[in-house]
mmCIF file of the N, C-alpha and C atoms, coordinates in Angstrom:
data_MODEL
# 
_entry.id   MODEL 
# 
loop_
_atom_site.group_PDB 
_atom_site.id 
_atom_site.type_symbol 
_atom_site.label_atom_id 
_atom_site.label_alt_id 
_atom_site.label_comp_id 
_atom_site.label_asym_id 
_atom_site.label_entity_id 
_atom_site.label_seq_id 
_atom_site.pdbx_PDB_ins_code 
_atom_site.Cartn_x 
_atom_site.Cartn_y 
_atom_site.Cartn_z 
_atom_site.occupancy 
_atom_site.B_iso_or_equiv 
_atom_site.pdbx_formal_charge 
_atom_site.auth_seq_id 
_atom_site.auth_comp_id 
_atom_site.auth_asym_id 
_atom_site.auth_atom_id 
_atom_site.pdbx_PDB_model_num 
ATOM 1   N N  . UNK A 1 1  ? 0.839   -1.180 0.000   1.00 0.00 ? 1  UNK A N  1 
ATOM 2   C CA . UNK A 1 1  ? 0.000   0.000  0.000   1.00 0.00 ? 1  UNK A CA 1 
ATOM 3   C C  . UNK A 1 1  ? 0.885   1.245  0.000   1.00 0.00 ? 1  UNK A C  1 
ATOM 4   N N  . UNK A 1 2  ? 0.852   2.098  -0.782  1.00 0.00 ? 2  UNK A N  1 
ATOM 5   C CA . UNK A 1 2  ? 1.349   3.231  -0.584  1.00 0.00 ? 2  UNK A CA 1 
ATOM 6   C C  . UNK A 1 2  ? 0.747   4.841  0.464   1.00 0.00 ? 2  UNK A C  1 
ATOM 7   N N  . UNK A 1 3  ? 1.459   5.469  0.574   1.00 0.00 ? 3  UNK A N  1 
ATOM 8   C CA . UNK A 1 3  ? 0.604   6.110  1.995   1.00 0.00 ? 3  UNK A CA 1 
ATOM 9   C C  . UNK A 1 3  ? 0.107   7.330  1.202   1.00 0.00 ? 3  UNK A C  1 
ATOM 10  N N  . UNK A 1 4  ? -0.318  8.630  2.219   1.00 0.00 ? 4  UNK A N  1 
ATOM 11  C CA . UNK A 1 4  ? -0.529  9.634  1.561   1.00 0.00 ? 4  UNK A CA 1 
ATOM 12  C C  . UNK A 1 4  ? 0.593   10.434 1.558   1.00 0.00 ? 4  UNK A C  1 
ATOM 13  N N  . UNK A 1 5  ? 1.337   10.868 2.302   1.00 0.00 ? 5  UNK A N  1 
ATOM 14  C CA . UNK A 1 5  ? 2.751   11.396 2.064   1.00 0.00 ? 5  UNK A CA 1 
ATOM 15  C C  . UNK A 1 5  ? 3.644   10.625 0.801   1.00 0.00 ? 5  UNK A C  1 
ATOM 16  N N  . UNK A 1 6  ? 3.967   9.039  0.981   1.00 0.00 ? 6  UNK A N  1 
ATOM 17  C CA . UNK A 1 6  ? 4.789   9.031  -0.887  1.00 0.00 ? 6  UNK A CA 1 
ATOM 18  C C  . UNK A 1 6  ? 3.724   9.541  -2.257  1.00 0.00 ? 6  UNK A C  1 
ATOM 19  N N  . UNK A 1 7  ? 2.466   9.464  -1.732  1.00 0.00 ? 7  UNK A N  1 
ATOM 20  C CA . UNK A 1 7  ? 1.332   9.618  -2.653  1.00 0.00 ? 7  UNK A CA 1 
ATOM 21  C C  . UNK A 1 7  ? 2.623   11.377 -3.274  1.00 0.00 ? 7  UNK A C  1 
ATOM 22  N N  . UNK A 1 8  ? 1.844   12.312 -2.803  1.00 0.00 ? 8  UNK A N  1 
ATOM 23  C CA . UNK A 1 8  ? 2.127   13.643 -2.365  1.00 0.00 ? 8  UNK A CA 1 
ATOM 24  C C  . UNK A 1 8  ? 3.314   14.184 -3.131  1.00 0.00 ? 8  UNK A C  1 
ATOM 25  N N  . UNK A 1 9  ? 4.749   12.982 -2.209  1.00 0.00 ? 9  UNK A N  1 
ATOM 26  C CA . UNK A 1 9  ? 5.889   13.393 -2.867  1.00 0.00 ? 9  UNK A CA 1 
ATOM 27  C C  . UNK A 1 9  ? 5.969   12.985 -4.131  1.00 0.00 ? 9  UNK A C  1 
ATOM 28  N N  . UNK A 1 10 ? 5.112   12.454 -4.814  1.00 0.00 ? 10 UNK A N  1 
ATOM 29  C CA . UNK A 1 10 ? 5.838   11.931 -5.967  1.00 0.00 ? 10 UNK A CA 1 
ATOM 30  C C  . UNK A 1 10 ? 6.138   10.722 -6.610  1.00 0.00 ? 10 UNK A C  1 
ATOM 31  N N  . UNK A 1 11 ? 6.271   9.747  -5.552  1.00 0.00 ? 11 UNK A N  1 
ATOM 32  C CA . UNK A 1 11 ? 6.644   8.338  -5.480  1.00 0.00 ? 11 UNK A CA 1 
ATOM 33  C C  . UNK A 1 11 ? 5.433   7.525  -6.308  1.00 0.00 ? 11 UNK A C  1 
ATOM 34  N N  . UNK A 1 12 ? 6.224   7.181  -7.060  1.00 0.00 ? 12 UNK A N  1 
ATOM 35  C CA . UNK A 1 12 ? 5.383   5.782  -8.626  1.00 0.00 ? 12 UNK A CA 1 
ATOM 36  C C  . UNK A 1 12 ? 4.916   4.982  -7.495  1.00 0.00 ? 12 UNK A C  1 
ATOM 37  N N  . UNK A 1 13 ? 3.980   4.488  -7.986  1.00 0.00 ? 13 UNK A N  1 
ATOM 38  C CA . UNK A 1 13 ? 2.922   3.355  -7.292  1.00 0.00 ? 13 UNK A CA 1 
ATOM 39  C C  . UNK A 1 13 ? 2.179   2.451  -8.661  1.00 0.00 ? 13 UNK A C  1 
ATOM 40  N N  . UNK A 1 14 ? 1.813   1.384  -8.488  1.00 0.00 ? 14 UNK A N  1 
ATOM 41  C CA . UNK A 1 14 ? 0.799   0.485  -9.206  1.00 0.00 ? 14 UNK A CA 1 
ATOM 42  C C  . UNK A 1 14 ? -0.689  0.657  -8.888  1.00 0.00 ? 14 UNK A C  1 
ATOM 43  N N  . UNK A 1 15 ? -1.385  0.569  -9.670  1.00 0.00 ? 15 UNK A N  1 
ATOM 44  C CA . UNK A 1 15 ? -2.923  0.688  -9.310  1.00 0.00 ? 15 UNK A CA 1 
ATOM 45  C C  . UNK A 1 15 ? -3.187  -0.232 -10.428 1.00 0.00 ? 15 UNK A C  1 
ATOM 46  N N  . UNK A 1 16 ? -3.767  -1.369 -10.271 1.00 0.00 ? 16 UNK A N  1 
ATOM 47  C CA . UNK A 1 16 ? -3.956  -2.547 -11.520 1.00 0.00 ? 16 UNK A CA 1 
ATOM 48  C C  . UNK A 1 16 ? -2.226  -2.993 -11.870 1.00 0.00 ? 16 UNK A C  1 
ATOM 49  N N  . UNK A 1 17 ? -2.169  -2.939 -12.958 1.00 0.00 ? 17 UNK A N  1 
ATOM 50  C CA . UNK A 1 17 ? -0.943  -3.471 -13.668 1.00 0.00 ? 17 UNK A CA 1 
ATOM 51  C C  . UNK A 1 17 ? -0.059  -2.225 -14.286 1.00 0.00 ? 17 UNK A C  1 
ATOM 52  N N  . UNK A 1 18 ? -0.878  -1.390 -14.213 1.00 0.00 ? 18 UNK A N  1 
ATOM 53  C CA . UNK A 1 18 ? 0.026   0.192  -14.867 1.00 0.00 ? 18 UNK A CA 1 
ATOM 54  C C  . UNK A 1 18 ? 0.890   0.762  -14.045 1.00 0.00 ? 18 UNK A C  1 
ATOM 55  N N  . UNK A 1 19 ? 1.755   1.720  -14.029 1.00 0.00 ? 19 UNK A N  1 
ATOM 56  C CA . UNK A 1 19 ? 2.893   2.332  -12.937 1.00 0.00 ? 19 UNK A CA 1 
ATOM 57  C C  . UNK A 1 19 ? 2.248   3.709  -13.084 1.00 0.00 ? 19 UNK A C  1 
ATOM 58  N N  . UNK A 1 20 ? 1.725   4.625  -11.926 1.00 0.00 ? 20 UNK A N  1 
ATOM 59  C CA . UNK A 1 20 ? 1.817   5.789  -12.312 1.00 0.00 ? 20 UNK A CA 1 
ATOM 60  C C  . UNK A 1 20 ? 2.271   7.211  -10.830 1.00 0.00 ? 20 UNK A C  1 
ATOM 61  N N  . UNK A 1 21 ? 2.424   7.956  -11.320 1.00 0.00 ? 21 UNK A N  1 
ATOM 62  C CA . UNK A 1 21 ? 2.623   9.110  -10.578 1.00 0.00 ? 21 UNK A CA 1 
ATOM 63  C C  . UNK A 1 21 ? 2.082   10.530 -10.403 1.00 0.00 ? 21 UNK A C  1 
ATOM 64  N N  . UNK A 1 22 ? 1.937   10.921 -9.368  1.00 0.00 ? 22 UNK A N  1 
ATOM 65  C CA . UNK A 1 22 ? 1.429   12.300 -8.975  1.00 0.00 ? 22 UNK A CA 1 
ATOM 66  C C  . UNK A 1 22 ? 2.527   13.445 -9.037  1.00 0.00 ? 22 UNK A C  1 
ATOM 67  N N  . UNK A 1 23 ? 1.865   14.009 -9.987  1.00 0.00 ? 23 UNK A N  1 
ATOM 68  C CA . UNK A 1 23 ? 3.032   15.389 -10.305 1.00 0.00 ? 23 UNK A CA 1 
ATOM 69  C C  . UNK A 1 23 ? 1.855   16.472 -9.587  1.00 0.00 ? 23 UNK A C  1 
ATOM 70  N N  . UNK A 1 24 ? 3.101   17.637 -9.415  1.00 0.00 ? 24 UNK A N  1 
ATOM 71  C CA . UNK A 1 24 ? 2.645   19.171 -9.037  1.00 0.00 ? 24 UNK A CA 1 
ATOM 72  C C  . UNK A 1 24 ? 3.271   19.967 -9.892  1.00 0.00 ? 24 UNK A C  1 
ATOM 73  N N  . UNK A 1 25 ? 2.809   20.096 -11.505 1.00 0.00 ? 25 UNK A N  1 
ATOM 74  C CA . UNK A 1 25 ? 3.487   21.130 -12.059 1.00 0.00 ? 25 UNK A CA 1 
ATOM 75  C C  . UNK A 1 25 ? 4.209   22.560 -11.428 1.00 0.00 ? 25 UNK A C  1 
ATOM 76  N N  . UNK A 1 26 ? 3.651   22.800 -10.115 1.00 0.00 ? 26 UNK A N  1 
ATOM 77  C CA . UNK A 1 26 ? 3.600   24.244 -9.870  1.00 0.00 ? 26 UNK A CA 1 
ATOM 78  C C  . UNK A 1 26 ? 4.998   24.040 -8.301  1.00 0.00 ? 26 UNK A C  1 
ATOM 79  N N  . UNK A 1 27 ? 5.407   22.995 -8.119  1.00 0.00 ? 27 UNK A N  1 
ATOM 80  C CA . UNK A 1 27 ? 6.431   22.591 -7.143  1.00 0.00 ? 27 UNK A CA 1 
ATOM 81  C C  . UNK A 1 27 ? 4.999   22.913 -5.594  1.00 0.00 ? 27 UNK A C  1 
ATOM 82  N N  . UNK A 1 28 ? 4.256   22.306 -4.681  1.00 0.00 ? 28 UNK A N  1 
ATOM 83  C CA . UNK A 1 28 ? 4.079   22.690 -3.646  1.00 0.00 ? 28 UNK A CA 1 
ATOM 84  C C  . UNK A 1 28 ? 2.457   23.762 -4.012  1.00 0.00 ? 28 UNK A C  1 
ATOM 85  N N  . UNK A 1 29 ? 2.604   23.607 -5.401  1.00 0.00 ? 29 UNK A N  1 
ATOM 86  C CA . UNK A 1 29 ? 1.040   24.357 -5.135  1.00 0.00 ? 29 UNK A CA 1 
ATOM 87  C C  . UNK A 1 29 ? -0.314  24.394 -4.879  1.00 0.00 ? 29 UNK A C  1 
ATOM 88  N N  . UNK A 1 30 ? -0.240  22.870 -4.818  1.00 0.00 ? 30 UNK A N  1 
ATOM 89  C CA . UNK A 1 30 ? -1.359  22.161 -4.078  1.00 0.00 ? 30 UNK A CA 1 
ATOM 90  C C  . UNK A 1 30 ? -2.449  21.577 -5.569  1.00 0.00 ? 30 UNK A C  1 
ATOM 91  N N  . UNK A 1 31 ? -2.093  21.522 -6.246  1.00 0.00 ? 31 UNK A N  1 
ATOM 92  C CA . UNK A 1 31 ? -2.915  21.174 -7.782  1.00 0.00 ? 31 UNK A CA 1 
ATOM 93  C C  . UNK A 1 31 ? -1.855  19.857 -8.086  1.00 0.00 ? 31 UNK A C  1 
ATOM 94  N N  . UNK A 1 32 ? -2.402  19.128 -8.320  1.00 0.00 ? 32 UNK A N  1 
ATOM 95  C CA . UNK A 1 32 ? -1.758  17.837 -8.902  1.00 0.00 ? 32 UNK A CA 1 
ATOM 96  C C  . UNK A 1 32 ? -2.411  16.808 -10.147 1.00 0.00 ? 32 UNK A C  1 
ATOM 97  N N  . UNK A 1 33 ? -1.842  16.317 -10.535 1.00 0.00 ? 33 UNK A N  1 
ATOM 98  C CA . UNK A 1 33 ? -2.415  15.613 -11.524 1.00 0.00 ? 33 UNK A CA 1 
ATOM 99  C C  . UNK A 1 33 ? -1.282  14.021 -11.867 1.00 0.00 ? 33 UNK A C  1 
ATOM 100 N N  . UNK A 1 34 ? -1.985  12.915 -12.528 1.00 0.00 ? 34 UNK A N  1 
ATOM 101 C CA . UNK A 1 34 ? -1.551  11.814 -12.135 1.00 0.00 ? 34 UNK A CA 1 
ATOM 102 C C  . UNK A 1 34 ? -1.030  11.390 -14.059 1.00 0.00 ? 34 UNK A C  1 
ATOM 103 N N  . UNK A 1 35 ? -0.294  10.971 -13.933 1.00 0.00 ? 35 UNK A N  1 
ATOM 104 C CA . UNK A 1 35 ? 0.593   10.459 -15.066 1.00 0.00 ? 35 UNK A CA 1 
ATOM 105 C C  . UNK A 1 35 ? 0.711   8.674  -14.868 1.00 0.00 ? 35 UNK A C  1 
ATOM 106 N N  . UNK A 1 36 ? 0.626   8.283  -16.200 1.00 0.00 ? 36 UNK A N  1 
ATOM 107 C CA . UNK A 1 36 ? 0.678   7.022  -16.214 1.00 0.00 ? 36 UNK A CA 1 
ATOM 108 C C  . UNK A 1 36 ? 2.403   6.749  -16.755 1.00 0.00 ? 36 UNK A C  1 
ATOM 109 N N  . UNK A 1 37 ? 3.152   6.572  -16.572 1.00 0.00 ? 37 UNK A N  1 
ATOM 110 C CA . UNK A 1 37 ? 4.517   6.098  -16.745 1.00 0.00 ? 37 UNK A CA 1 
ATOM 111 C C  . UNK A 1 37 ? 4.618   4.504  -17.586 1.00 0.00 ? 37 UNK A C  1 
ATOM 112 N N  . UNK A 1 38 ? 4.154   4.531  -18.089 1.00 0.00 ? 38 UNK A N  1 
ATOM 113 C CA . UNK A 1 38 ? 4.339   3.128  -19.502 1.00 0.00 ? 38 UNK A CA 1 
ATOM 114 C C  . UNK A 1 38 ? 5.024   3.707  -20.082 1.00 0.00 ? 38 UNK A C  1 
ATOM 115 N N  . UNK A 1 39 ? 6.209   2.709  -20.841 1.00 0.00 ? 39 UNK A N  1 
ATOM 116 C CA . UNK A 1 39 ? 7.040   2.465  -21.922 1.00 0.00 ? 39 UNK A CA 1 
ATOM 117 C C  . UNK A 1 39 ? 8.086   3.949  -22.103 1.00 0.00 ? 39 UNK A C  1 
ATOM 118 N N  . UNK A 1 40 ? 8.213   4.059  -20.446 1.00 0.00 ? 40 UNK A N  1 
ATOM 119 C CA . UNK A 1 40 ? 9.784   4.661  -20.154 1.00 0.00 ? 40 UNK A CA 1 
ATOM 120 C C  . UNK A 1 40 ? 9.352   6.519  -20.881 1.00 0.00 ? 40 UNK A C  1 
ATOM 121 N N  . UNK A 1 41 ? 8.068   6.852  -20.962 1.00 0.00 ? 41 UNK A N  1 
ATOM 122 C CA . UNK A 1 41 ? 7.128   7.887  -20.781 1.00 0.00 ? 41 UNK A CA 1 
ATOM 123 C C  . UNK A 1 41 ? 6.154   8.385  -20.040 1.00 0.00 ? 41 UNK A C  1 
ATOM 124 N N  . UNK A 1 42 ? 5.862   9.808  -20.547 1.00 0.00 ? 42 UNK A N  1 
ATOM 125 C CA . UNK A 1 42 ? 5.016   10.131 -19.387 1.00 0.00 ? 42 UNK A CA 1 
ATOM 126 C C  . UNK A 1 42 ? 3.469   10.384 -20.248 1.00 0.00 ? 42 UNK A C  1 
ATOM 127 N N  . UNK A 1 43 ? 1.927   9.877  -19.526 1.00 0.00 ? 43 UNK A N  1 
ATOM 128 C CA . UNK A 1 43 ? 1.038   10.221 -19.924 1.00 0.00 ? 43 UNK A CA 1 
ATOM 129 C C  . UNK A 1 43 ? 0.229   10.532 -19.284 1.00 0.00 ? 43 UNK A C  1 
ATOM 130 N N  . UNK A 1 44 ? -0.471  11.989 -19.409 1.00 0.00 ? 44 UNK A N  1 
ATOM 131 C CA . UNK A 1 44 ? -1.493  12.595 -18.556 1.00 0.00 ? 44 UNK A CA 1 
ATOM 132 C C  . UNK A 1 44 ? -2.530  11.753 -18.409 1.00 0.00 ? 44 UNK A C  1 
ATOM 133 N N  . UNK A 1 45 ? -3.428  11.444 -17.406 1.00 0.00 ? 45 UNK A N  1 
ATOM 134 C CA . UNK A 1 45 ? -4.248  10.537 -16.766 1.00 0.00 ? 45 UNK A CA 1 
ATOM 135 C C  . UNK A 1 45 ? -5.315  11.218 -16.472 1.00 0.00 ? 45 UNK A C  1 
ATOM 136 N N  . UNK A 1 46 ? -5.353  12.257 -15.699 1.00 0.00 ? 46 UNK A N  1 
ATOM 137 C CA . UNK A 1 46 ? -6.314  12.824 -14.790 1.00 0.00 ? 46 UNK A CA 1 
ATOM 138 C C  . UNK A 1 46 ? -5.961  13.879 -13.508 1.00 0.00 ? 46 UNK A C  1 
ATOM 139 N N  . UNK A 1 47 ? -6.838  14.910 -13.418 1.00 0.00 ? 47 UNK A N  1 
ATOM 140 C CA . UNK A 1 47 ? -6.637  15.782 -12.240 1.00 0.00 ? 47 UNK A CA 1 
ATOM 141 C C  . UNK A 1 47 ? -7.315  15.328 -11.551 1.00 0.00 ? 47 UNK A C  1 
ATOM 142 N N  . UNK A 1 48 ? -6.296  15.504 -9.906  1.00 0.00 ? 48 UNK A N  1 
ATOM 143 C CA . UNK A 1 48 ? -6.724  15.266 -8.868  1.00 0.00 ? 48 UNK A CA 1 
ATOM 144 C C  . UNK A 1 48 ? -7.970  16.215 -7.790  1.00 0.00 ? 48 UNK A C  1 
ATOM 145 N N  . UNK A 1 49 ? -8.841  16.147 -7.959  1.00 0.00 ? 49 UNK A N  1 
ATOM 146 C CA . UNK A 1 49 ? -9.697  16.894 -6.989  1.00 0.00 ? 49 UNK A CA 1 
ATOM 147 C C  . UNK A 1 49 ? -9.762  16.803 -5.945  1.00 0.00 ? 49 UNK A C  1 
ATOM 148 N N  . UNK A 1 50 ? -9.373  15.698 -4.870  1.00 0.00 ? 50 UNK A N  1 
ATOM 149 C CA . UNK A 1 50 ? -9.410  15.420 -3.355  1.00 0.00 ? 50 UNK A CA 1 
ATOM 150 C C  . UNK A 1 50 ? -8.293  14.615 -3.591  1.00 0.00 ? 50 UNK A C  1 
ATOM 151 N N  . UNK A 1 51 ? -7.536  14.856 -1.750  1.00 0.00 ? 51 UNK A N  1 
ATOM 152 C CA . UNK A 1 51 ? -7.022  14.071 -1.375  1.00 0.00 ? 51 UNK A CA 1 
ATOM 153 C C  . UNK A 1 51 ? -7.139  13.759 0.193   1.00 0.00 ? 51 UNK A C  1 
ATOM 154 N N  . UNK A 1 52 ? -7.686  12.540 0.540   1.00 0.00 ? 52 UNK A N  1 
ATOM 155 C CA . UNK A 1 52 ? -8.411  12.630 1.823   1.00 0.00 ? 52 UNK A CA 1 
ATOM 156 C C  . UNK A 1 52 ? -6.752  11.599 2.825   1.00 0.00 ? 52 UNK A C  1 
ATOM 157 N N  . UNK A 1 53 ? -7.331  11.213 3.556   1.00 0.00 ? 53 UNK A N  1 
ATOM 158 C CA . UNK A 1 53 ? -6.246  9.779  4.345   1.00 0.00 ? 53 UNK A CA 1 
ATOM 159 C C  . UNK A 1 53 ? -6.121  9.060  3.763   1.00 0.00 ? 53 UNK A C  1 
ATOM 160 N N  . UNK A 1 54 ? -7.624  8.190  3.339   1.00 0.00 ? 54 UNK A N  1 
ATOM 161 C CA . UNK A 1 54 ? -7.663  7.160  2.765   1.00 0.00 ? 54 UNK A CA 1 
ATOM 162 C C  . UNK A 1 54 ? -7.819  6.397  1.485   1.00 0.00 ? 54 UNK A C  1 
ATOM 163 N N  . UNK A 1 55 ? -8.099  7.916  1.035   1.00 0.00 ? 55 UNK A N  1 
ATOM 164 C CA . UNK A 1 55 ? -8.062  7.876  -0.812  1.00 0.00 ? 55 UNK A CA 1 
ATOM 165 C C  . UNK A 1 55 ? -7.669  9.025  -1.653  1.00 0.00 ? 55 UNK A C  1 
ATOM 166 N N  . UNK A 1 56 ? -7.856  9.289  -2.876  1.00 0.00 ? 56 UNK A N  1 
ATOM 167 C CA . UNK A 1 56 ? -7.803  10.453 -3.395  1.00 0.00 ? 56 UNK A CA 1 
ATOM 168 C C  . UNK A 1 56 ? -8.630  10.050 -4.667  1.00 0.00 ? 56 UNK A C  1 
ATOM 169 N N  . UNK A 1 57 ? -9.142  11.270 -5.228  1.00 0.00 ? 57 UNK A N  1 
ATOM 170 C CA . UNK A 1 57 ? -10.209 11.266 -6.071  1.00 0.00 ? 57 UNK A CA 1 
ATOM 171 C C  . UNK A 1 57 ? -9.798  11.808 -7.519  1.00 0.00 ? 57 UNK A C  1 
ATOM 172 N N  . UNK A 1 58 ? -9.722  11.404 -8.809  1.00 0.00 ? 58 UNK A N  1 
ATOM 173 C CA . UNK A 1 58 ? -9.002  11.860 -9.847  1.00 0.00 ? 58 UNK A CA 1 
ATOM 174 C C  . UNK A 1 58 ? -10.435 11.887 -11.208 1.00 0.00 ? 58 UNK A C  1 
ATOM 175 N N  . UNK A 1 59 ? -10.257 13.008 -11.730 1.00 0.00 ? 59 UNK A N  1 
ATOM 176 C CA . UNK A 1 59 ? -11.268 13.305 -12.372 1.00 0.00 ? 59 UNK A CA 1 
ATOM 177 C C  . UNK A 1 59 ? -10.781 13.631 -13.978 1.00 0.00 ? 59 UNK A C  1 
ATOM 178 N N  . UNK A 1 60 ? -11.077 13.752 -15.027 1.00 0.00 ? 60 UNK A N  1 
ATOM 179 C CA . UNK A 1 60 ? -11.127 14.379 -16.397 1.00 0.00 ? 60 UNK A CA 1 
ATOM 180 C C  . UNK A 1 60 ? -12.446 14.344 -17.249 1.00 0.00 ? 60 UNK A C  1 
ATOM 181 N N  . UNK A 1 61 ? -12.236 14.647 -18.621 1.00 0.00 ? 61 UNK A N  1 
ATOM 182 C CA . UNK A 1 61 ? -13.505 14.981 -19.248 1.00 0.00 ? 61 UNK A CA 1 
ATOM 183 C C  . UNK A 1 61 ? -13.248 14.065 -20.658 1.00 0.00 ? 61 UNK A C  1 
ATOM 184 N N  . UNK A 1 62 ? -14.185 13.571 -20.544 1.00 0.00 ? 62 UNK A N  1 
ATOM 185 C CA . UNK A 1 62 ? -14.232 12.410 -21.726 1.00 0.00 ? 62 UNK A CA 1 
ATOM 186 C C  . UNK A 1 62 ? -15.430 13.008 -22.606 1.00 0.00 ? 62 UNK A C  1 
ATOM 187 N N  . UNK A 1 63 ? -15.413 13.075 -23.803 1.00 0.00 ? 63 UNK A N  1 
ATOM 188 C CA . UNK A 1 63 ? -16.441 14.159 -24.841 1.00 0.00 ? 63 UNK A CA 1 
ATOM 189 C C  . UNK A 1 63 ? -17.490 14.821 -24.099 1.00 0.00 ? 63 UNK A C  1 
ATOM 190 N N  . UNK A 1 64 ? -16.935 16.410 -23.588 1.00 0.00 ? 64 UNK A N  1 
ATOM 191 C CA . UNK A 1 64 ? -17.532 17.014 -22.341 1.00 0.00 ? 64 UNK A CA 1 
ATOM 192 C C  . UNK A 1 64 ? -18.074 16.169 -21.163 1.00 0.00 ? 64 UNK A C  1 
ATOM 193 N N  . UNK A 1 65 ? -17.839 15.220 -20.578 1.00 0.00 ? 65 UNK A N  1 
ATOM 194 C CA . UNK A 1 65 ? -18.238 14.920 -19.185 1.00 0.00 ? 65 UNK A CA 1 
ATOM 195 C C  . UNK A 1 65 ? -17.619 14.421 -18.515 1.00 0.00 ? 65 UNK A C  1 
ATOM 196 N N  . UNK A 1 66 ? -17.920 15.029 -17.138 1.00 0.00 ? 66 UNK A N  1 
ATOM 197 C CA . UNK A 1 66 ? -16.996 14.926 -16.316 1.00 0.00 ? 66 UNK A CA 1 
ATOM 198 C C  . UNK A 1 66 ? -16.637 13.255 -15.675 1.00 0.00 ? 66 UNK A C  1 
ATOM 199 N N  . UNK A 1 67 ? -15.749 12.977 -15.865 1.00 0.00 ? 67 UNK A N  1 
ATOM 200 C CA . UNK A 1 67 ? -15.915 11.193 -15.354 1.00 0.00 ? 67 UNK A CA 1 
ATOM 201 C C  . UNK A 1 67 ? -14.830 11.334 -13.956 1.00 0.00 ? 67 UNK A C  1 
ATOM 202 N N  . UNK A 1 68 ? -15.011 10.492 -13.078 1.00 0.00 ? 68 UNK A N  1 
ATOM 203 C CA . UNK A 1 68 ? -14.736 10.545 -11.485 1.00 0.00 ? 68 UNK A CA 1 
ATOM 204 C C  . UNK A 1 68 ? -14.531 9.077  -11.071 1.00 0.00 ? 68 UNK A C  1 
ATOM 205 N N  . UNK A 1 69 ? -13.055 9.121  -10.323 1.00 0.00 ? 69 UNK A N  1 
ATOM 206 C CA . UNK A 1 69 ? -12.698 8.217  -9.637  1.00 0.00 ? 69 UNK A CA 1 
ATOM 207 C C  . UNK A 1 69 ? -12.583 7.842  -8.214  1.00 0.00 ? 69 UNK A C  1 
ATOM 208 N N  . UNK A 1 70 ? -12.740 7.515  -7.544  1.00 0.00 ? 70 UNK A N  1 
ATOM 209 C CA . UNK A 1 70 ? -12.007 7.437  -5.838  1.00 0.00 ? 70 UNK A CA 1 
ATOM 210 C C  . UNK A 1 70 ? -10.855 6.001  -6.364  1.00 0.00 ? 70 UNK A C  1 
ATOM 211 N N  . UNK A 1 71 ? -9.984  6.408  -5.591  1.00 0.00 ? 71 UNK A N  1 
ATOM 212 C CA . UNK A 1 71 ? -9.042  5.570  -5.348  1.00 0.00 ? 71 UNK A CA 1 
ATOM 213 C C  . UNK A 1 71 ? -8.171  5.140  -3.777  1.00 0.00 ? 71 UNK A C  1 
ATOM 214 N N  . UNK A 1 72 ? -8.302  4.027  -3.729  1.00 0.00 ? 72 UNK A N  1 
ATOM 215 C CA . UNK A 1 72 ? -8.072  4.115  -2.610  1.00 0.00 ? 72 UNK A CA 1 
ATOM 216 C C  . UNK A 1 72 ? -6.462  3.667  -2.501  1.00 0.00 ? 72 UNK A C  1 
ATOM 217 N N  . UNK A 1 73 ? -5.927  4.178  -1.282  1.00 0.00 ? 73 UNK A N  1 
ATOM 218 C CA . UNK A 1 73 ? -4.518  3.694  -1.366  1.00 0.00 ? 73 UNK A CA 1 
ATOM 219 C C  . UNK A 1 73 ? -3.709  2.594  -1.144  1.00 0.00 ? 73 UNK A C  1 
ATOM 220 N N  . UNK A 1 74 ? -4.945  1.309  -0.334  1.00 0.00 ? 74 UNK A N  1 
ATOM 221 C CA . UNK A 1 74 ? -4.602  -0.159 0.202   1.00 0.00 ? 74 UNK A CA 1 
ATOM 222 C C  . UNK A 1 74 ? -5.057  0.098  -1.356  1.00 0.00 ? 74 UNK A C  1 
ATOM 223 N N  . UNK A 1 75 ? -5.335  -0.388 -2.615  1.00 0.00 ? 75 UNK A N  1 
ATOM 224 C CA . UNK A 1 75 ? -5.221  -0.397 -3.863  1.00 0.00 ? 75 UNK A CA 1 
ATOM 225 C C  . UNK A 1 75 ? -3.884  -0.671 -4.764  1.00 0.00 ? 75 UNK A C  1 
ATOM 226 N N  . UNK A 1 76 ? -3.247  0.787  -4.316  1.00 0.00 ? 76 UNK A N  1 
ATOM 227 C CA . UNK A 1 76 ? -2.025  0.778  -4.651  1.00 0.00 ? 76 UNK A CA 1 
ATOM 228 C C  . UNK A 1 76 ? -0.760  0.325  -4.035  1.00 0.00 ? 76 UNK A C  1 
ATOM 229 N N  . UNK A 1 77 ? 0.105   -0.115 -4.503  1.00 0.00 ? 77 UNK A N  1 
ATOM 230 C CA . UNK A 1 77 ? 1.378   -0.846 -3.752  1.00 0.00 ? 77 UNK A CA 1 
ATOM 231 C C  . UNK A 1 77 ? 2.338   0.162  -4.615  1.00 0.00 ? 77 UNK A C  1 
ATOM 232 N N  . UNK A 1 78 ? 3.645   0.540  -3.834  1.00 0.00 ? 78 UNK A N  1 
ATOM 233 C CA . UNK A 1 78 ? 4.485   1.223  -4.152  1.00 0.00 ? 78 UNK A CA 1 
ATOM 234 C C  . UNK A 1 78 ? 5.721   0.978  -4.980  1.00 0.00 ? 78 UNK A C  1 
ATOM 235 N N  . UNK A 1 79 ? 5.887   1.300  -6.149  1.00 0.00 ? 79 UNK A N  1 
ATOM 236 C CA . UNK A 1 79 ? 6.502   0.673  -7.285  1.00 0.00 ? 79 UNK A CA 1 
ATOM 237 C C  . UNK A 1 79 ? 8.357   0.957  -7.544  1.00 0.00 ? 79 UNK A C  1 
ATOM 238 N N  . UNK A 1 80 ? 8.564   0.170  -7.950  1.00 0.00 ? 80 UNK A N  1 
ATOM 239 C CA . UNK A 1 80 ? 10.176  0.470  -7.454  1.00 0.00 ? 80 UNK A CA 1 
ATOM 240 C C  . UNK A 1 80 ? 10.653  0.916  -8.881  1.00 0.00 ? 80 UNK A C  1 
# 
């Protein structure tokens, strides 16, 4: 399981079989968004709208609508 602090910093995690990561374009500005890391690249995934203890919530827009995730972090295991 990965926690909410490696969540935060940065640290790659698995969710299914994919590797991905939480960036802060802005260093610390509190906006984040999640990248899928396949094939030694980076691909935008989704913005993050919440981040609670026990999950965090990642959202985008698929032909105008809004589509919504919870994720929880016993989910994810922390990827080396």
């Amino acid at each position: 399981m990965i926690t909410k602090t490696q969540l935060q910093d940065g640290f790659k995690f698995t969710y299914g079989s994919e590797i991905y990561r939480l960036k802060d374009p802005n260093m610390a500005s509190g906006f984040y968004y999640v990248i899928n890391e396949k094939d030694e690249s980076s691909h935008y995934v989704g913005n993050v709208d919440v981040i609670e203890d026990e999950y965090f919530t990642l959202y985008t827009y698929v032909m105008m609508n809004r589509v919504e995730i919870k994720i929880y972090y016993a989910d994810c295991e922390l990827a080396s």
